[in-house]
N, C-alpha and C positions, 0 to 999 in steps of 0.2 A: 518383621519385614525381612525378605530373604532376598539377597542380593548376590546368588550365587544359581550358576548352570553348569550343566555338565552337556557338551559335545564332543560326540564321536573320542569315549568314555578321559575328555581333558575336561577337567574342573575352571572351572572361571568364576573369579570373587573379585565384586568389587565395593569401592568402601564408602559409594556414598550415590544417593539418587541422582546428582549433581555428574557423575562419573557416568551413570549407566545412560542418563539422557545424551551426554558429547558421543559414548560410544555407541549407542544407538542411530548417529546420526550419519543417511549416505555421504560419503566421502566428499569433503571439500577440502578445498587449501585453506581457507582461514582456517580450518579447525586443527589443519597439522602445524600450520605457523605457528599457532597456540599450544601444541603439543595434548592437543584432550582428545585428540582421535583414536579410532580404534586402529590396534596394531594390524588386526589382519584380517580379513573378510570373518574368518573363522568367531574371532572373539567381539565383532560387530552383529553374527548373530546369535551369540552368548545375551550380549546386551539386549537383541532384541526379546529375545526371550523373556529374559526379567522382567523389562518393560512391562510386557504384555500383561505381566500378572500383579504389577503394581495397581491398587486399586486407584481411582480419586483422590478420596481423604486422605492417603497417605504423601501421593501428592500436595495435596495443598498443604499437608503438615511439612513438607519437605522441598521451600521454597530453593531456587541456586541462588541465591543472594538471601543473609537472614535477614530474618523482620527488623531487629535492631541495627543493622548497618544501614539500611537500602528503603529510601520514602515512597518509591513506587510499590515494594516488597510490601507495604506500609497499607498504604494508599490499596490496591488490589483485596490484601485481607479485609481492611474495617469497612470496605462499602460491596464486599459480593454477598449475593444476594441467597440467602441462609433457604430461604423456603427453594428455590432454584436448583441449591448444590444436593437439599438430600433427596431429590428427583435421580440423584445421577452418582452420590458419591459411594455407594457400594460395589458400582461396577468396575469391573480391572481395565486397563486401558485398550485390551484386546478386546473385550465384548462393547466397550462402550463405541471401537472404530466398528463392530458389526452392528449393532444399533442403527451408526450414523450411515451405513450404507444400504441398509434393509430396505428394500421398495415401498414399504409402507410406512416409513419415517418419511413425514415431508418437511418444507422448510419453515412453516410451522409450529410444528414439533420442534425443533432443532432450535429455533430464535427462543421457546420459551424458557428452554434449559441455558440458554448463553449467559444470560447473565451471573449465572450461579460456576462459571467454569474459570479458573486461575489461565495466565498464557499457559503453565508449563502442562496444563491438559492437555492442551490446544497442540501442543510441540512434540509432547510423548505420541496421542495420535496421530501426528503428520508422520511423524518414524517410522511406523508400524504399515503406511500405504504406498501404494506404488504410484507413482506417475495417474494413472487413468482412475485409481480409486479416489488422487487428490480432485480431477478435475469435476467429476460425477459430485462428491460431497460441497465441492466450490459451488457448485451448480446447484445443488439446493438449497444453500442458506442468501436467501435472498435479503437484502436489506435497501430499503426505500427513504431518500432523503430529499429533501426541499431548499431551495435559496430561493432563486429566481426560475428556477425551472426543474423539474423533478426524476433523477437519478434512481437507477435499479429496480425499476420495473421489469415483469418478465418479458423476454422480446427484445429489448433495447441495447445499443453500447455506445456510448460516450466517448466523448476525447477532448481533454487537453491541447486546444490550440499555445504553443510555445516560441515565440516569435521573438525570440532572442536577438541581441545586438551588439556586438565588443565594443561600444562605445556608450549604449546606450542610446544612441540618435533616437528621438520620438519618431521622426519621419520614416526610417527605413523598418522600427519597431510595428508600426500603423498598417505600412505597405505587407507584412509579413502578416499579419492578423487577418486584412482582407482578402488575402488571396486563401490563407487555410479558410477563412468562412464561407468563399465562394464553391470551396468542398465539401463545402456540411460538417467540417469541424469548429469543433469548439463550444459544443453545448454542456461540458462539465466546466469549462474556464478559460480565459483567455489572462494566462500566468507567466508572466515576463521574471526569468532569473538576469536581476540587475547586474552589472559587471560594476557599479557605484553604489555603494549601502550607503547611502543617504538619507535622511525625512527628503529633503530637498527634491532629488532625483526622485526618490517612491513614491511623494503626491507631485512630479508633474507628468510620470508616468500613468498615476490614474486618472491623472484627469483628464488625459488624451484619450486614454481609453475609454473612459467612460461617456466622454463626449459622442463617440462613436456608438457606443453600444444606445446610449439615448438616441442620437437621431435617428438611428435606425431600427430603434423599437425591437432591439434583440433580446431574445430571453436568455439571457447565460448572465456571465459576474465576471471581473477582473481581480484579479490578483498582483500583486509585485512582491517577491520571493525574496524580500529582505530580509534580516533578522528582526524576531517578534519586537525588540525594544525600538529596534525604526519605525516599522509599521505603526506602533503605538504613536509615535511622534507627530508622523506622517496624517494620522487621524484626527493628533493637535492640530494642523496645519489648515483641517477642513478636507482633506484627499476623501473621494469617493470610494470606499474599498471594499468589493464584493466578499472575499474570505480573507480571512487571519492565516499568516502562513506561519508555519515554524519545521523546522528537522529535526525531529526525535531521537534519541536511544531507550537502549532498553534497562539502564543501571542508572541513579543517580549521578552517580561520577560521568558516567557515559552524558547525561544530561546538563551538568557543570563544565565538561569541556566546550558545548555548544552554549554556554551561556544561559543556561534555562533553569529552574527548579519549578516544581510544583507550584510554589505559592507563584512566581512571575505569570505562569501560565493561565494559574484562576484569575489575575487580575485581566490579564490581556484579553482573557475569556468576554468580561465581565464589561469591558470597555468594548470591544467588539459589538455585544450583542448590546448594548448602550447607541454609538456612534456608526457601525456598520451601515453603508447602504444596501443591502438583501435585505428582502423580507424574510428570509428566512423559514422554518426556528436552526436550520443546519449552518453555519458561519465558519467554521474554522477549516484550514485544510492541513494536513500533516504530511510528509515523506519520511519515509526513512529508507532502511537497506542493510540488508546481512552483511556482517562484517564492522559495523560504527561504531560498537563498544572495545571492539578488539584494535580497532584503531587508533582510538588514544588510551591504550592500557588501562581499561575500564572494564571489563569481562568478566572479571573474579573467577578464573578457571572455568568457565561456562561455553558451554558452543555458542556456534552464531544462532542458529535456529531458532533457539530456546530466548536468546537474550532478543529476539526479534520478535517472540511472540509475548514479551514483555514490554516494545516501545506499544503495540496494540491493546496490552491491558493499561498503558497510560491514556491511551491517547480517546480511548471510549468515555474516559469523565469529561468531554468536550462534545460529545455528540456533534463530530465533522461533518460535513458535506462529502467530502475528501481525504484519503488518505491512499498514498500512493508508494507500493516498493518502486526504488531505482536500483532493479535487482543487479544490472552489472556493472552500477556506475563506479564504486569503488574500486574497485580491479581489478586483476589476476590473482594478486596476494592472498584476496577472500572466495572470491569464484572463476576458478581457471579457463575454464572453455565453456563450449556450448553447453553440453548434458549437463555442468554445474548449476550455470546460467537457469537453463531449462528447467530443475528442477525447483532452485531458488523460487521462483515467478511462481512455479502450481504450490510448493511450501506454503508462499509470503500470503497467496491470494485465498487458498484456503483457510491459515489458522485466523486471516485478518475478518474475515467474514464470519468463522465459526464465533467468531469476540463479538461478531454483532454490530462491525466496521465497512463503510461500501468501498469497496478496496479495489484500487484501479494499477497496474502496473504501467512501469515505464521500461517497457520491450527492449533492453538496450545494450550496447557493451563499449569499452573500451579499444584504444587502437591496438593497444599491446597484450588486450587476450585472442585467446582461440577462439575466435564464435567467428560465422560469415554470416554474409545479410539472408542467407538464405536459410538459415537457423534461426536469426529472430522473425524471418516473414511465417515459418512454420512454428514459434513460439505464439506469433501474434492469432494464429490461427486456435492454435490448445486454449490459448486464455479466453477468447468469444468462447467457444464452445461449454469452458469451464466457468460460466459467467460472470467473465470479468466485468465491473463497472463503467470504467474508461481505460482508453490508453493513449499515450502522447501523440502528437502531431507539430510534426517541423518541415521546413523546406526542403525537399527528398532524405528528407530522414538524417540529414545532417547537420549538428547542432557547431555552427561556427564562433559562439562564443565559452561556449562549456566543452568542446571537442571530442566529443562522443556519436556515435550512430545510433539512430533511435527507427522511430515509423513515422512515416512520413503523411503530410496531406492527401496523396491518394491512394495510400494505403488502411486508410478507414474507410472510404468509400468500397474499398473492393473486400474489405473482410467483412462487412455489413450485407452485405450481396452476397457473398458467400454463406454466411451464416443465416440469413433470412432475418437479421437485425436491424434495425431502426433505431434511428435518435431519439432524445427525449420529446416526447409529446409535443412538447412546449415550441422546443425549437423546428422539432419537426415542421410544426404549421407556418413556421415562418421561412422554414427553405423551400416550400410550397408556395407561398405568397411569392417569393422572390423569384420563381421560379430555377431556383438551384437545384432543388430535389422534388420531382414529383413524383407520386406513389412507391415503384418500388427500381425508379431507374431514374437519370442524371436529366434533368430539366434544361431549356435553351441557355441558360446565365452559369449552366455550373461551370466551373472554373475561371470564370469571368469577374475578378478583382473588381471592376465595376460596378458592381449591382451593390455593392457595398460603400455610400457615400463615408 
């Protein structure tokens, strides 16, 4: 394996595939916080060059986390799928990104090799693409999932009704829910991040909410974004709960700081799809976000990219409904501005789908990076296009309990209209019944909180 190039006649050697994947990676601030960045355009595409001619197999023999430290490391080798990978494992990661972008590669083709593909495939070809090759590839690996209503079909885009509360009041939680419904959001979930991790608080927020979604004959699920050991509790309790939520990383240790391991998650799995009110068979919904392993010094010298396309080869032994980047919510520390931001989102959305994940972002940023709202309304535009699954919905776009900027309730109506997008099926016919949405424009009740008992 040759881990050395030569540009504009300077020699570049470097000592480890773990090494060539960070300096292969466009410039982010997590990755300089962590010191694995490339020194300088020049020797970033040194790296890319190597890259390129790394094959597969050598890949998968050359995990950044080793098998014997790391149970996801673990977990990814003893269950990929052997007849899958030798489809694919002799190719170098440069022919294998022309494959995935060839006109006559459909998505297909693409889902049947997924399974047999490690994250750090997934991460070497995000490297190697630009911007518009991530979103065209995002755009063919289609992935179709079920609860109560049916997620990534071609044509459609979902969203994350998010009706947050800094108190938690049920009441003002409810009030928030029907007014995004009355905008045709919320047909991937209606997902309250509690500001109380309670069982307590999480089943009596479901079961307001679920009261509502029953009498109203909605197709969608509720969620409350506790930690999975509440949620479990919560399910003792009797709580109604459309998906299982948890926050991922992509390192074991990264997975231990948030209180999780492998076997917690098989159980929680296992209880879910036991006690879960969806019908399902898709139950669980996942977040993550570049930069989680590097935040509580869990990274083992790895980029974010790489360690992000490893919470997705976790989180496919769950076969989600959901799985969502909160690509700017950690910070400036991991992703400085816009074009970080910008590119994070086409990364996350891409390698999470190439895994075989229906991957929805959460368009957003902090107050203290560089991004304006006018960089994530043209982010929110790249991602439909690049067909994203879902994306968040709040009260103009500003989350007053978690204090971040996202996309707002009328900003899925108008990137659906723009993109020639539609809801889920399911729910579609019901914001037709309600007259919230008819055919391909805003029905007499849309925006009308009331149509929503």
């Amino acid at each position: 394996m040759q881990l050395t190039a030569t540009i504009r006649a300077s020699t570049f050697r470097f000592g480890s595939v773990k090494e060539v994947l960070a300096k292969a990676n466009p410039p982010k601030s997590g990755d300089d916080l962590a010191g694995v960045s490339a020194r300088d355009p020049v020797e970033r595409v040194a790296a890319r060059a190597v890259l390129s001619r790394l094959t597969l197999r050598e890949l998968r023999e050359s995990p950044v986390v080793p098998y014997e430290d790391d149970e996801l490391t673990r977990l990814v080798e003893d269950t990929l799928d052997e007849q899958a990978f030798r489809a694919v494992k002799d190719l170098t990661v440069g022919e294998f990104r022309e494959w995935i972008l060839e006109t006559r590669t459909d998505g297909p083709t693409i889902r049947a090799v997924s399974p047999g593909l490690t994250p750090e495939m997934a991460a070497a070809t995000c490297k190697l693409m630009s911007n518009l090759d991530l979103m065209i590839a995002g755009a063919k690996c289609q992935v179709v999932v079920r609860a109560n209503d049916t997620l990534g079909l071609p044509g459609r885009l979902s969203s994350r009704i998010q009706p947050n509360h800094p108190t938690d009041d049920v009441e003002g939680i409810l009030l928030s829910a029907r007014e995004g419904l009355s905008y045709g959001c919320g047909d991937a979930v209606i997902g309250v991040n509690p500001a109380t991790d309670t069982a307590e608080s999480t089943a009596e927020i479901l079961r307001a909410l679920g009261e509502v979604i029953d009498r109203n004959a909605i197709p969608t699920q509720s969620c409350v974004l506790s930690h999975v050991t509440v949620q479990m509790k919560a399910l003792e309790l009797g709580a109604p709960m459309g998906l299982m939520f948890q926050s991922l990383s992509g390192t074991e240790a990264g997975n231990r700081a948030f209180g999780i391991s492998r076997s917690l998650m098989d159980e929680a799995y296992a209880i879910m799809k036991e006690r879960g009110a969806t019908r399902g068979p898709n139950v669980m919904y996942f977040e993550t976000g570049q930069g989680s392993a590097l935040s509580s010094a869990a990274h083992h010298g790895a980029d974010q990219v790489t360690l992000e396309a490893r919470c997705y080869g976790f989180a496919r032994r769950y076969k989600p409904f959901l799985v969502n980047t909160v690509v700017g919510f950690i910070g400036p520390e991991y992703l400085e501005d816009g074009p970080q931001i910008t590119r994070a989102a086409l990364e996350d959305h891409f390698m999470g789908k190439l895994l075989g994940l229906p991957m929805g972002c959460d368009a957003c940023f902090t107050y203290h990076a560089s991004m304006s709202q006018d960089e994530v309304e043209s982010l929110t535009v790249l991602l439909a296009a690049a067909g994203c699954t879902y994306l968040m919905s709040l009260p103009v776009g500003d989350d007053i309990m978690l204090n971040y900027q996202s996309t707002s309730f009328h900003d899925i109506p108008s990137v659906r209209s723009l993109s020639g997008k539609r809801p889920a099926p399911e729910f579609e016919a019901w914001l037709e019944e309600k007259g919230i949405w008819v055919a391909d424009r805003p029905g007499d009740r849309f925006g009308d909180p009331g149509v929503v008992r």
